[in-house]
C-alpha positions in Angstrom: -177.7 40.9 -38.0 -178.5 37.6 -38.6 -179.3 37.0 -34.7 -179.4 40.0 -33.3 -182.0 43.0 -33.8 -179.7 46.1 -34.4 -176.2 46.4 -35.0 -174.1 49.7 -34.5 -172.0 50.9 -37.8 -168.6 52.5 -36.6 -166.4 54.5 -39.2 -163.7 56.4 -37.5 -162.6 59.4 -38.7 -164.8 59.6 -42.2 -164.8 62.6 -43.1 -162.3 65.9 -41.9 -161.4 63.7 -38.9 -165.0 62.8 -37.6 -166.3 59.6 -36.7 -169.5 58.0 -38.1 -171.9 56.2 -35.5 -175.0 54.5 -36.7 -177.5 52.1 -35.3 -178.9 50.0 -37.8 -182.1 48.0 -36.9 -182.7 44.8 -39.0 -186.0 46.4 -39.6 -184.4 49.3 -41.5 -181.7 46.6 -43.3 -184.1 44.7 -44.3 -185.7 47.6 -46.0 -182.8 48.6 -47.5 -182.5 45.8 -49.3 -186.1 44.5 -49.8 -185.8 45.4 -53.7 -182.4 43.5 -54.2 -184.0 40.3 -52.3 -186.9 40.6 -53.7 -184.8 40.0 -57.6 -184.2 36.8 -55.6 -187.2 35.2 -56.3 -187.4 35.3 -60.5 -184.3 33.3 -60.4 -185.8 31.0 -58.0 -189.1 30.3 -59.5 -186.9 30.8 -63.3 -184.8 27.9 -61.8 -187.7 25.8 -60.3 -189.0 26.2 -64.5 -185.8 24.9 -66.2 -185.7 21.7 -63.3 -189.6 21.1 -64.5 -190.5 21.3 -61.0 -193.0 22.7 -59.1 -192.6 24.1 -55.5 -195.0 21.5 -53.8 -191.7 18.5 -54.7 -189.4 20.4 -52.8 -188.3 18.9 -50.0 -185.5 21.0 -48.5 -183.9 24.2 -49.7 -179.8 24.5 -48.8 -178.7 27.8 -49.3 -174.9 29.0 -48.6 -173.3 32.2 -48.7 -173.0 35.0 -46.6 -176.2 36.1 -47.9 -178.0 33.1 -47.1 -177.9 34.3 -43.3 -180.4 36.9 -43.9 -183.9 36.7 -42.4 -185.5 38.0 -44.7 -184.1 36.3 -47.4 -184.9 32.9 -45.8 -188.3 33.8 -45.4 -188.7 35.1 -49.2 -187.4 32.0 -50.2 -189.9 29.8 -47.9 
């Protein structure tokens, strides 16, 4: 959901031969996984210690991985 709003989660036949239909909204991803991006940012700032660096000297951030793609996660990082 990187560019679009929602997203529909198809799972055919999960369970006793039923099919699974969800729409997820980015809205309710990105509250899903608030806490696990939000462990994002110790290692960031832990990283940012060991350079001796402060935030105000960077300059750019690169970040790669399918992960990286995340809203939400780009934002946190800002």
């Amino acid at each position: 959901m990187s560019s679009s709003i929602s997203s529909t989660i198809e799972i055919d036949g999960l369970a006793d031969g039923e099919d699974f239909s969800y729409l997820l909204t980015r809205e309710k991803f990105e509250e899903l996984c608030l806490p696990l991006l939000n462990e994002c940012l110790p290692v960031v700032e832990k990283a940012l210690e060991d350079a001796q660096m402060e935030k105000k000297e960077i300059n750019e951030i690169i970040l790669v991985g399918g992960s990286s793609r995340i809203p939400k996660l780009v934002e946190l990082i800002k």
